[in-house]
Structure formats: C-alpha cells, structure tokens
SEVEXKOL-449924 format. One record per residue (C-alpha): residue in one letter; x, y, z. Coordinates in steps of 0.25 Angstrom, whole numbers, padded with zeros to 4 digits, always signed. Layout:
<recs>
aXYZ...
</recs>
This chain:
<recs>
x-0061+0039-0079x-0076+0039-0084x-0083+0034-0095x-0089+0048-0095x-0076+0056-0093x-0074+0068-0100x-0063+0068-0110x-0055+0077-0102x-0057+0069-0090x-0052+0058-0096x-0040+0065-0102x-0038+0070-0088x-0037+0057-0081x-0029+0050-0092x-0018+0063-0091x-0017+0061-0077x-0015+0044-0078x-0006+0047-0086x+0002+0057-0079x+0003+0045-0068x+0007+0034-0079x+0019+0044-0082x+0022+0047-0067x+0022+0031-0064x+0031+0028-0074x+0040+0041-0070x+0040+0034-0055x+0043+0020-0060x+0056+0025-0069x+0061+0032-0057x+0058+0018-0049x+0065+0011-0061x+0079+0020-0058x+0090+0013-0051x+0094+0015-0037x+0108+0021-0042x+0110+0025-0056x+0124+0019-0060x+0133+0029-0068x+0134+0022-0080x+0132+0010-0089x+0144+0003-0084x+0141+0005-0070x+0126-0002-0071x+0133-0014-0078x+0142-0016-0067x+0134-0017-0055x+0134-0027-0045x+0127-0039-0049x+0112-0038-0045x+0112-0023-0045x+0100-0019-0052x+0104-0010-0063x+0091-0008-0072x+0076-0007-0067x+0062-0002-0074x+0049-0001-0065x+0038+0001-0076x+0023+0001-0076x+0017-0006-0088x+0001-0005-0091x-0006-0015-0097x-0020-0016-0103x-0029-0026-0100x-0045-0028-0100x-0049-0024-0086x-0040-0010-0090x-0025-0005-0087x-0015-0013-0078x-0002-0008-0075x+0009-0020-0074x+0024-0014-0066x+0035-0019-0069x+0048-0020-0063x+0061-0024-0074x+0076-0023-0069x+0087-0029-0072x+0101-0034-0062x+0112-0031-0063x+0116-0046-0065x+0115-0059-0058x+0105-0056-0049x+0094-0065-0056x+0096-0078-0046x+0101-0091-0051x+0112-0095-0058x+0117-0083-0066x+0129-0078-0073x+0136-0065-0069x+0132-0052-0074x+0117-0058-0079x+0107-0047-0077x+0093-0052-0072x+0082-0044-0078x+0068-0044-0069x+0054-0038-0075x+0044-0038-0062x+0030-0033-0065x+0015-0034-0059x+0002-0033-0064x-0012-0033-0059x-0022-0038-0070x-0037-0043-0067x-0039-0054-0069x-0025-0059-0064x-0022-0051-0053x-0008-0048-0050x+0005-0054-0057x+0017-0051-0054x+0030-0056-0063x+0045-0055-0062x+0054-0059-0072x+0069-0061-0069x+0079-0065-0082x+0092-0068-0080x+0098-0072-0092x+0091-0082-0098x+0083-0085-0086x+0069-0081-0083x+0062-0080-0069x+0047-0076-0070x+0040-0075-0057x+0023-0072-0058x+0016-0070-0045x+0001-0069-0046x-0008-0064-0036x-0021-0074-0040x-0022-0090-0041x-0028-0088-0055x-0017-0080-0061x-0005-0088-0054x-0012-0101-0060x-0013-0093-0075x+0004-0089-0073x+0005-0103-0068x-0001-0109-0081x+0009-0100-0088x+0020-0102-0082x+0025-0114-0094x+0024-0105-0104x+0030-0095-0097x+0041-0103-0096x+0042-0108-0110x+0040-0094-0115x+0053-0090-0108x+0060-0102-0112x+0057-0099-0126x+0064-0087-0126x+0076-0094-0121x+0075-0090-0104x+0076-0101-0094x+0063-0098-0088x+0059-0098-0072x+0042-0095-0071x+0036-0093-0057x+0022-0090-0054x+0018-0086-0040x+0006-0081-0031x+0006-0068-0025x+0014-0057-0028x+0029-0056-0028x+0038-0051-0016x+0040-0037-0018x+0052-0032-0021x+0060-0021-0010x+0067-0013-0019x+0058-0003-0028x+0046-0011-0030x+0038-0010-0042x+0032+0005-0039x+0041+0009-0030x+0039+0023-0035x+0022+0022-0036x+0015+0035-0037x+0003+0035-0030x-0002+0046-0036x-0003+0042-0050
</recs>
C-alpha cells in the first residue's frame, strides 16, 4: 500500500489480508486435528503412553519497530511419559515449539518441553550476536524457572533446529494468501 492510496484502495487491500489471515488460521486448525479422533473422553485418556493426544498449530503476530512479524507456534501434549528421563507413569509432557524472524536478531527458534516439574528449553539462533545475547540470558532463565518451582534444563544452540517429520509447522501453507 501507498502513501497516496485512495481510501478504497486501502480498504481493498486490507479486506483481502484479511481474508488470508482467516484462511491461514482456518488451514492451521485443520493441521492442528489429530490423525484419528478417539470416540470419547475416556478413550483419549487411555492411550498408549506417547500417543499424542492434543495438538494446536497457530500463527501469532507481533508488532515490532521495523513493522509486523509473524511468530508459529507448535503446542502439544503426550500422552505420557514420552518427556525422556526419569519419569513417572502416566506423566504427560507438554511442548510449545515456535520461531520467529525479527531484525535485528535473525531467526530464534525455541522449544519448550515440561514434564512435570521439569523444564527443557532449547534456543537455537541463526547469528553469533544473537546466540551470544541467549547465551547471556541463559542464568536468569534458569533462575526465572526455578522460582516458579520447575527443575530447569536451558540450552542455546546455533543454527536452526532439525526439522521435525511429522506435520511440521505449515504443513498445510497456503501459497496463495
């Protein structure tokens, strides 16, 4: 859009970014339904252990100097026992994945694991500056954590994270919009 835009110019072209806002977040709830919908409540409850029975895939935007950026997120929970380590039965392990691209810092990338009262936070970053300034962080990340009462694990990494095989975050992108 121009600064010397009509008004219905401009209406024209915020109708039509918003008609693909709605029809992303429509494709990333229909990315977000399970692989088979159990029966009933009863059913999910008693999966296998590290059958994933909840997933959401969501696009959140944020506003920042240089204009709009749009972080994806990726927030699931196991069925249980499936965080690693030394578990109990039945725990479940909730993850919350999500990247973002925002000048001056590149790409960051997180995912955050809890399992009970444990805490795995893995950063990756794409440029030295910004894994140096998650680096310098990573203490009173840790102490953040431990203050809410979670045994804390903080990891910051360069580059981006493996990618995941099953339905990766936009699995269902819509080119068009």
């Amino acid at each position: 859009m121009t600064l010397g835009a009509t008004p219905e110019d401009m209406a024209r072209s915020l109708l039509k970014k918003a008609h693909a806002a709605i029809a992303r977040q429509d494709l990333m709830q229909i990315a977000s339904l399970p692989e088979s919908a159990p029966q009933d409540r009863e059913q999910a409850d008693t999966r296998a252990p590290g059958a994933t029975s909840a997933k959401l895939n969501l696009d959140l935007p944020f506003v920042t100097p240089q204009g709009v950026a749009v972080a994806q997120f990726e927030i699931s929970r196991d069925g249980g026992g499936s965080g690693g380590g030394a578990t109990s039965a039945g725990e479940r392990t909730y993850k919350a994945r999500f990247s973002i691209d925002l000048e001056p810092l590149g790409p960051v990338h997180a995912l955050v694991t809890l399992t009970g009262a444990r805490a795995r936070v893995s950063l990756w970053a794409e440029r030295a500056e910004t894994i140096s300034r998650l680096r310098a962080g990573e203490e009173a990340l840790g102490a953040a954590l431990r203050q809410a009462e979670l045994s804390p694990e903080v990891a910051v990494h360069s580059g981006a994270p493996l990618a995941q095989s099953a339905n990766p975050l936009g699995h269902f992108v819509d080119q068009a919009s």
